[in-house]
N, C-alpha and C positions, 0 to 999 in steps of 0.2 A: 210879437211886436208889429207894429203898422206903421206904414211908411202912408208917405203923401206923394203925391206927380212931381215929378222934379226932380224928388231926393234921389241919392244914390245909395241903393242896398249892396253891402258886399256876401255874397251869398258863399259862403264854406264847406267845406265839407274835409274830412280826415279819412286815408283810407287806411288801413291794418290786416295784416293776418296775424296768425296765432302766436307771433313773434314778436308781432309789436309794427312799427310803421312797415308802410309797402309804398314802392313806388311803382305803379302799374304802367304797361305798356304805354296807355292812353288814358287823359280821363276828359270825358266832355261834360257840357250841359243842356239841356232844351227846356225851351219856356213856353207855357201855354197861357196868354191872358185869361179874364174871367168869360170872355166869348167863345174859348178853345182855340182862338189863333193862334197857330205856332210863329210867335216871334222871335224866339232864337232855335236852333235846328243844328244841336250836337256841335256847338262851337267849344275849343277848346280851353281850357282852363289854367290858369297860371298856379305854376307851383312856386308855394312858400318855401317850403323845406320838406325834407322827405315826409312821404303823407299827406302833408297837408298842401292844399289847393283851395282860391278862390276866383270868381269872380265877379264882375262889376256890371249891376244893373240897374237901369236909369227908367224905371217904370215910366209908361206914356200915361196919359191922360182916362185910361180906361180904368174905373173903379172898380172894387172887388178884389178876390181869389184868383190869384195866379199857383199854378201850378211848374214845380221844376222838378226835372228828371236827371240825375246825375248817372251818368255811364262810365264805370271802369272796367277795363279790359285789360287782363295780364293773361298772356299765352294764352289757350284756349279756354278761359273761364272769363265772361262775362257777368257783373253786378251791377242791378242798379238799383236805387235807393229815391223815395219821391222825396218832396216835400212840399211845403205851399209859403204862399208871402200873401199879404192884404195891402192892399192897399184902399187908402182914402180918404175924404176930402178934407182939404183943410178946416 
């Protein structure tokens, strides 16, 4: 799905281990525009309910592939997971 400048993407993610939800020490996110600027840098993420986490991004005006990095940490095991979002013009 493709967002436009302006909109607000809610970007998700569910964490689980072999039991079923987890709610890990920490979970952040970072964002890389289509330029590779890091405009967000491991800011923390709001939790729904156990597992699940999102949050709220208001893509600027740079068009293209944005890349998102989501980091969970429980105890000493670190995961993370990419993904991408597009954006463009209306």
């Amino acid at each position: 799905m493709a967002f436009h400048p302006g909109e607000t993407a809610i970007l998700s993610v569910e964490v689980k281990d072999v039991s079923g939800f987890l709610d890990p020490d920490s979970i952040t996110v970072s964002i890389f525009d289509p330029r590779n600027f890091q405009i967000v840098n491991e800011e923390a993420m709001t939790k729904d309910e156990t597992g699940k986490y999102h949050y709220d991004l208001q893509p600027d005006s740079v068009i293209g592939k944005y890349e998102i990095i989501y980091t969970a940490v429980h105890g000493s095991r670190i995961v993370k997971e990419r993904d991408f979002l597009v954006v463009e013009e209306l």
